[in-house]
C-alpha positions as CSV (number, residue, x, y, z in Angstrom):
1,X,68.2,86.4,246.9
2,X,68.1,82.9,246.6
3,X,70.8,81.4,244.6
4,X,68.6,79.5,242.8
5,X,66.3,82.4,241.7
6,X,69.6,84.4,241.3
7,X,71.1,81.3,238.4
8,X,67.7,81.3,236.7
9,X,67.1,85.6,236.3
10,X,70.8,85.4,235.0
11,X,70.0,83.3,232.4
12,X,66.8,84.6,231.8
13,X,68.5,88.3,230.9
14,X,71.0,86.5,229.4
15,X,68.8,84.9,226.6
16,X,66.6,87.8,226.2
17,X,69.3,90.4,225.5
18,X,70.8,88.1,222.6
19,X,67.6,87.0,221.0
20,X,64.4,88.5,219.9
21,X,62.3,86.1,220.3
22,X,63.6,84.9,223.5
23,X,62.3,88.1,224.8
24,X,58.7,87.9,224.2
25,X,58.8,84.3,225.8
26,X,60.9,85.8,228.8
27,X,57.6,87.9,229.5
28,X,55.3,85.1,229.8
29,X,58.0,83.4,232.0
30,X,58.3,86.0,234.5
31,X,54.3,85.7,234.6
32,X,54.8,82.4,235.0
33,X,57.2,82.9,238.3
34,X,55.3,85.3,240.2
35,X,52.2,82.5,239.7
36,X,54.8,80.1,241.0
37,X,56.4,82.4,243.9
38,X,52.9,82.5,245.0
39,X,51.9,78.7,245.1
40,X,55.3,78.1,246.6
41,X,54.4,80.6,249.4
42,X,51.2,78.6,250.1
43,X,52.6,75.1,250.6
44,X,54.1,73.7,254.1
45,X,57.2,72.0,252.6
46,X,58.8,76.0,250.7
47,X,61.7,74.6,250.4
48,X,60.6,71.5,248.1
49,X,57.8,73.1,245.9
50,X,60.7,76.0,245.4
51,X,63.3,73.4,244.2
52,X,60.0,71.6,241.9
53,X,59.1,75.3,240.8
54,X,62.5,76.5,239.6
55,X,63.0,73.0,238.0
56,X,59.8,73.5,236.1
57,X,60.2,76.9,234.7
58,X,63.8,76.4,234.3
59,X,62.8,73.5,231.5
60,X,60.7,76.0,229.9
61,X,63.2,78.7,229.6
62,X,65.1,76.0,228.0
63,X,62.9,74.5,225.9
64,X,62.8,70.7,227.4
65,X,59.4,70.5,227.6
């Protein structure tokens, strides 16, 4: 597994097992990445629309956006 995708499902289970309502956001999330996993698996250049993917959904599961 990438490390990348490795850092963001460890804090992803992290969140949801300590708050409620981290958990029903955590579904829509991993919705969210299989869309992603799938445009990322379309493009030339993986490598960059990974790194612009897992930035992305990584400000989401954080709330910057």
């Amino acid at each position: 597994m990438s490390p990348l995708i490795s850092k963001l499902a460890r804090y992803m289970a992290q969140k949801a097992a300590s708050d409620p309502e981290a958990r029903e956001k955590m579904t829509r999330v991993a919705k969210r990445v299989a869309r992603e996993a799938g445009e990322v698996a379309r493009q030339d250049n993986r490598a960059y629309a990974a790194g612009k993917a897992f930035r992305r959904i990584l400000g989401e599961v954080r709330g910057d956006k």
